[in-house]
FILO-193177 format. One record per residue (C-alpha): y, z, x; residue in one letter. Coordinates in pm, whole numbers, plus 50000, padded with zeros to 5 digits. Example, Ala and Ser with C-alpha at 12.3 -4.5 7.8 and 13.67 -1.06 7.14 Angstrom:
FILO-193177
<r><c2>49550</c2><c3>50780</c3><c1>51230</c1><code>A</code></r>
<r><c2>49894</c2><c3>50714</c3><c1>51367</c1><code>S</code></r>
***
This chain:
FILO-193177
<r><c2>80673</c2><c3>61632</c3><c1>18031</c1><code>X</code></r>
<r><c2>80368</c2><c3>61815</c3><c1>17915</c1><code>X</code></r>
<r><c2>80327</c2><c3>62194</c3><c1>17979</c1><code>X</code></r>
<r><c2>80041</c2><c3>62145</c3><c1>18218</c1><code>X</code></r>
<r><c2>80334</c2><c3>61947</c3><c1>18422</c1><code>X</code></r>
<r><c2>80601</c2><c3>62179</c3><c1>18395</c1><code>X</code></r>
<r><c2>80338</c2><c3>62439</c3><c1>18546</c1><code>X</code></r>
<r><c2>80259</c2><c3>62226</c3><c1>18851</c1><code>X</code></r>
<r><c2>80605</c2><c3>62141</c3><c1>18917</c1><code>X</code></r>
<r><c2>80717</c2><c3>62535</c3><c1>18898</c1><code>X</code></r>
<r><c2>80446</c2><c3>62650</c3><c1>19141</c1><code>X</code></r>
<r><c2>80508</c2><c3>62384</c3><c1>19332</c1><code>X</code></r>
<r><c2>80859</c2><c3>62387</c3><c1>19383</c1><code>X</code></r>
<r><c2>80879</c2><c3>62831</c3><c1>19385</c1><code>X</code></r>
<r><c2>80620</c2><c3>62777</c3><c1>19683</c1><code>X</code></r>
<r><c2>80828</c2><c3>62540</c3><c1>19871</c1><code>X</code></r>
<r><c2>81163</c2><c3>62673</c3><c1>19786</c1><code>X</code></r>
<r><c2>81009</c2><c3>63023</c3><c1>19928</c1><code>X</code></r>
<r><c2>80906</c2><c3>62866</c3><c1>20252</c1><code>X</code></r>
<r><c2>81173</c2><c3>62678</c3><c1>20337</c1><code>X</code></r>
<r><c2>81455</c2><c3>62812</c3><c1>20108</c1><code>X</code></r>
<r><c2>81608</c2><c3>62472</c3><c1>20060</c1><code>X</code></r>
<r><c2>81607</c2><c3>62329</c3><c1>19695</c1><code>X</code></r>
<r><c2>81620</c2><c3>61955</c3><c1>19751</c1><code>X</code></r>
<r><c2>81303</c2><c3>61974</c3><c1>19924</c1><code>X</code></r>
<r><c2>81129</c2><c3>62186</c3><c1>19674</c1><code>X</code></r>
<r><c2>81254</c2><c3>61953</c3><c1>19407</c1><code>X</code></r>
<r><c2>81081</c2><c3>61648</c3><c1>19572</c1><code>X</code></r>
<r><c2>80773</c2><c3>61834</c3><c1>19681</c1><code>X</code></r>
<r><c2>80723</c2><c3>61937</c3><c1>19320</c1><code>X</code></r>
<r><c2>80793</c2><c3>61579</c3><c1>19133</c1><code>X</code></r>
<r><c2>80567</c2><c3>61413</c3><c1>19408</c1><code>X</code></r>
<r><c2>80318</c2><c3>61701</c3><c1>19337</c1><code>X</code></r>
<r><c2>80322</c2><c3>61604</c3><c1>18965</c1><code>X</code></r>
<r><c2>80344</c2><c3>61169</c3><c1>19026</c1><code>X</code></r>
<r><c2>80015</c2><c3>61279</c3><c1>19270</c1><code>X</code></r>
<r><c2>79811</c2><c3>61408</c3><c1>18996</c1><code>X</code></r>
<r><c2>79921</c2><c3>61194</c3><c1>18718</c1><code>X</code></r>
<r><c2>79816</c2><c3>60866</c3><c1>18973</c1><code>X</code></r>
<r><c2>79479</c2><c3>61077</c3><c1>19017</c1><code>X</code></r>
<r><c2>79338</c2><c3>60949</c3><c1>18650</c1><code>X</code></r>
<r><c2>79382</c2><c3>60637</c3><c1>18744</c1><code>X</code></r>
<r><c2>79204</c2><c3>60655</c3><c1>19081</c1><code>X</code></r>
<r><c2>78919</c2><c3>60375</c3><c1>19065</c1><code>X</code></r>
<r><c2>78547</c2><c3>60412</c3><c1>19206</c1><code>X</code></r>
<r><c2>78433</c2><c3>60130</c3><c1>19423</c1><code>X</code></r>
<r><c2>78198</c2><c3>59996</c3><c1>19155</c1><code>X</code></r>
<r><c2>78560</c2><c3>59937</c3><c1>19004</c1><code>X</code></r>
<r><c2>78562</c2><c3>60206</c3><c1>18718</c1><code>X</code></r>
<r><c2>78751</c2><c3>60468</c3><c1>18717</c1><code>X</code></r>
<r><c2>78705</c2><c3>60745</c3><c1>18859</c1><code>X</code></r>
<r><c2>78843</c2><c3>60942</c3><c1>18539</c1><code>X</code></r>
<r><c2>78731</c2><c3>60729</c3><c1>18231</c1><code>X</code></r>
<r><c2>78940</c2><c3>60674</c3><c1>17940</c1><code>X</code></r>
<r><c2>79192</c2><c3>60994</c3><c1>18037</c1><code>X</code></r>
<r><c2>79561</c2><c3>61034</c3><c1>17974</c1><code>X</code></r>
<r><c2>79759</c2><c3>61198</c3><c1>18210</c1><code>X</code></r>
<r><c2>79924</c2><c3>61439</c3><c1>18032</c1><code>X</code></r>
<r><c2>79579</c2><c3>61536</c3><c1>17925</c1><code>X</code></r>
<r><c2>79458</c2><c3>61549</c3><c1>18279</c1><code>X</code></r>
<r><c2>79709</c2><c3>61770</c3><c1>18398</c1><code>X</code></r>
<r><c2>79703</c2><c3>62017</c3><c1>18102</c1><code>X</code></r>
<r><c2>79306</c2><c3>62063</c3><c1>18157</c1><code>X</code></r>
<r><c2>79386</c2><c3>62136</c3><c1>18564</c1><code>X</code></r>
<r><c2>79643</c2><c3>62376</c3><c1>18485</c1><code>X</code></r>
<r><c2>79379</c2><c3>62563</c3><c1>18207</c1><code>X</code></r>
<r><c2>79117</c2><c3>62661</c3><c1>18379</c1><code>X</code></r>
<r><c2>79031</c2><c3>62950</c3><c1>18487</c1><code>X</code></r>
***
């Protein structure tokens, strides 16, 4: 897991554990928050590209989480 995942999955699961103070469901919002933006490189355009060329995930993820 890169860092830019462990970051998503943190916020992710601190915000849902906060609202709804149960940790199962903060554990599977979080993992599906990650699986959501690792399947966003690999999104495809209708022309049949995709939308992110050439990307790895980990990569992807890491540049979301570092900017500003």
């Amino acid at each position: 897991m890169s860092d830019g995942e462990r970051l998503v999955w943190a916020a992710t699961y601190a915000l849902v554990f906060d609202r709804s103070g149960d940790a199962v469901c903060a554990a599977r919002s979080a993992a599906f928050a990650v699986e959501g933006l690792r399947s966003a490189g690999q999104q495809k355009l209708s022309t049949g590209g995709h939308a992110l060329a050439q990307i790895d995930a980990r990569d992807f993820l890491d540049e979301i989480v570092n900017v500003p």
